[in-house]
C-alpha positions as protocol buffer text, in pm:
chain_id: "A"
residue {
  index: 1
  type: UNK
  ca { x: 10123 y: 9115 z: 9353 }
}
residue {
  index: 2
  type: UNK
  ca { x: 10220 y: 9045 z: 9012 }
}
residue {
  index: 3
  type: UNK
  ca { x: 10229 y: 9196 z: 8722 }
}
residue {
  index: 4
  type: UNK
  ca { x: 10225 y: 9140 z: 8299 }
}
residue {
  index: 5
  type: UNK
  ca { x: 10231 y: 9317 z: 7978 }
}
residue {
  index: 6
  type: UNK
  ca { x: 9907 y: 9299 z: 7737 }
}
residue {
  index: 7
  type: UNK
  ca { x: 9905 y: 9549 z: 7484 }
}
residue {
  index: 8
  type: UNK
  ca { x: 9576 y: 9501 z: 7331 }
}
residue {
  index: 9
  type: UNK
  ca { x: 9204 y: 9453 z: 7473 }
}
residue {
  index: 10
  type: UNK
  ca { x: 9158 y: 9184 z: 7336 }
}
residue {
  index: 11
  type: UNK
  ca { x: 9425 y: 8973 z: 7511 }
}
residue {
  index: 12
  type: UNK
  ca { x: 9328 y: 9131 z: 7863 }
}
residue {
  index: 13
  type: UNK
  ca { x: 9030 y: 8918 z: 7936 }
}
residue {
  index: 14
  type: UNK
  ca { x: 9236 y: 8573 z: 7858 }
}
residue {
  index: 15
  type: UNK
  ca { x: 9511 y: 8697 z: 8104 }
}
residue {
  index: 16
  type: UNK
  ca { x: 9281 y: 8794 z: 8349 }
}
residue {
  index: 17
  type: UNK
  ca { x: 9069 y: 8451 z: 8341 }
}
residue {
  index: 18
  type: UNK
  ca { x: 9390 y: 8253 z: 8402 }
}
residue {
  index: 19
  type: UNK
  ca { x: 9525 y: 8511 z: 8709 }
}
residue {
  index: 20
  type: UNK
  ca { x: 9165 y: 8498 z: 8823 }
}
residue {
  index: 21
  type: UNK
  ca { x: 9198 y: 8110 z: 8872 }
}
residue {
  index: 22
  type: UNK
  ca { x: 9483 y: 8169 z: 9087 }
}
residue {
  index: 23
  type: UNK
  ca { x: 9320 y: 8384 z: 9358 }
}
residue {
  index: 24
  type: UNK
  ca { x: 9405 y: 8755 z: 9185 }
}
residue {
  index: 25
  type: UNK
  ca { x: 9069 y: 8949 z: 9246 }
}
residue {
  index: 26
  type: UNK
  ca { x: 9189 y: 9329 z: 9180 }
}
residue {
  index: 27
  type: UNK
  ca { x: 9325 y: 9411 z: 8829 }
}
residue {
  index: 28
  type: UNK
  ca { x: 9522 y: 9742 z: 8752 }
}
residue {
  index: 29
  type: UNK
  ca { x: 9744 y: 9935 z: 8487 }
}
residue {
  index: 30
  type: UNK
  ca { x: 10021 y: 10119 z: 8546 }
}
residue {
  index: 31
  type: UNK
  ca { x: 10035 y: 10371 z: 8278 }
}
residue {
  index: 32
  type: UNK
  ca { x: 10221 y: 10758 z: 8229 }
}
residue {
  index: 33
  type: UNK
  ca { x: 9906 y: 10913 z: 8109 }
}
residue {
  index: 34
  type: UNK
  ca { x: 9680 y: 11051 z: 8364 }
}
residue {
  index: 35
  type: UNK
  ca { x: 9437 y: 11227 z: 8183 }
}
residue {
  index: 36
  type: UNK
  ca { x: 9248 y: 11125 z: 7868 }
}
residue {
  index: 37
  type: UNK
  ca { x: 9359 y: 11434 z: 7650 }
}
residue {
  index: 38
  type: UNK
  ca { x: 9744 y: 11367 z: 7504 }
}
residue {
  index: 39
  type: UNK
  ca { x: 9798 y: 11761 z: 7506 }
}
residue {
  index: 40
  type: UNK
  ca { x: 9710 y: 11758 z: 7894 }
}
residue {
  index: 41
  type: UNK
  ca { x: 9967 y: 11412 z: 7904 }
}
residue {
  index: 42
  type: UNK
  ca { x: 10244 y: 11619 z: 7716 }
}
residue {
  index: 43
  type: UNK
  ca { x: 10151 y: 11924 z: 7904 }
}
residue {
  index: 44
  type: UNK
  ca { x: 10162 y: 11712 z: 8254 }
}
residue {
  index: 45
  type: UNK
  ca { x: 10480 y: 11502 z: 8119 }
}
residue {
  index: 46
  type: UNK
  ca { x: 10685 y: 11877 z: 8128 }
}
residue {
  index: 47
  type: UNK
  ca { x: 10689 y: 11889 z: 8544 }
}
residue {
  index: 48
  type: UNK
  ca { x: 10824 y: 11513 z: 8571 }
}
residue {
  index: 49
  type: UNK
  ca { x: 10788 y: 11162 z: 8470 }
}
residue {
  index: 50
  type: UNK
  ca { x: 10496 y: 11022 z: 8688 }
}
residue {
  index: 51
  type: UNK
  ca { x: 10310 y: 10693 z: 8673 }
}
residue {
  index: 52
  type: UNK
  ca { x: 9982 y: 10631 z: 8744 }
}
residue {
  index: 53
  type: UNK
  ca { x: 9748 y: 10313 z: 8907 }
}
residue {
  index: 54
  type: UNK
  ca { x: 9406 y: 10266 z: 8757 }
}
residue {
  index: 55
  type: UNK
  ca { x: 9163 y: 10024 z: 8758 }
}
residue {
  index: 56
  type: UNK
  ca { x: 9202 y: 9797 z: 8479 }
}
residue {
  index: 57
  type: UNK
  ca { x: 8804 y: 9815 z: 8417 }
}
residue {
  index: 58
  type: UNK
  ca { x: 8853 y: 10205 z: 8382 }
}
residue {
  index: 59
  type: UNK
  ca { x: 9123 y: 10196 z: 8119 }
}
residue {
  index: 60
  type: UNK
  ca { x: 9068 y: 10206 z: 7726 }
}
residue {
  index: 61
  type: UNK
  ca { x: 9415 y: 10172 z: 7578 }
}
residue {
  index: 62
  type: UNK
  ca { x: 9718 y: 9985 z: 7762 }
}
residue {
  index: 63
  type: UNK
  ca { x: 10053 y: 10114 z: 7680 }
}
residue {
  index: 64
  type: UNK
  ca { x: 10222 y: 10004 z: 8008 }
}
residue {
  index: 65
  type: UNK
  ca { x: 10189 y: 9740 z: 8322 }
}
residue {
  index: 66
  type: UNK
  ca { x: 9889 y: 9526 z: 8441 }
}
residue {
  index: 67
  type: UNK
  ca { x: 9893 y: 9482 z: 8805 }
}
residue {
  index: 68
  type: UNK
  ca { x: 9727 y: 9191 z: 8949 }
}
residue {
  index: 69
  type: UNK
  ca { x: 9660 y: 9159 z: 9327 }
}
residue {
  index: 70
  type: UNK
  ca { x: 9475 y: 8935 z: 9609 }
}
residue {
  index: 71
  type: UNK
  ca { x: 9367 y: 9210 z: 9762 }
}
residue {
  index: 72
  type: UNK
  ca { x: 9286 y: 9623 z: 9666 }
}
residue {
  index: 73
  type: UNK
  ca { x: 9551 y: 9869 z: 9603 }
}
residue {
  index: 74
  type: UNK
  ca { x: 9359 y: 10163 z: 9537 }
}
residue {
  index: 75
  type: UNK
  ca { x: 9033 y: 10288 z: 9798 }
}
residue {
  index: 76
  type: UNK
  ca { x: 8739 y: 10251 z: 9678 }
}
């Protein structure tokens, strides 16, 4: 597993391509934000500090980790 920042969408494809090449099939982001809404993230963020695994094809905005891995993390 390994893992790198990218902060923008535009720079996660070129990442990806190059981590691709090296056998990483499953791509992630570890982020704070569960949920879409920030009220429900602030709301949420009140009962702890939690952090969350996605699938890097399901996010829209990065504002923590990429994961990459040989093989999946999450079930499908």
């Amino acid at each position: 597993m390994l893992s790198w920042e990218a902060f923008t969408a535009e720079s996660v494809p070129a990442s990806r391509e190059v981590l691709q090449v090296l056998g990483y099939g499953h791509f992630y982001h570890l982020t704070k934000r569960k949920h879409e809404s920030s009220l429900r993230n602030r709301l949420a963020s009140l009962f702890g500090r939690s952090v969350y695994l996605r699938t890097l094809d399901s996010c829209t905005s990065f504002d923590g980790m990429n994961v990459a891995s040989p093989r999946e993390l999450l079930p499908a």
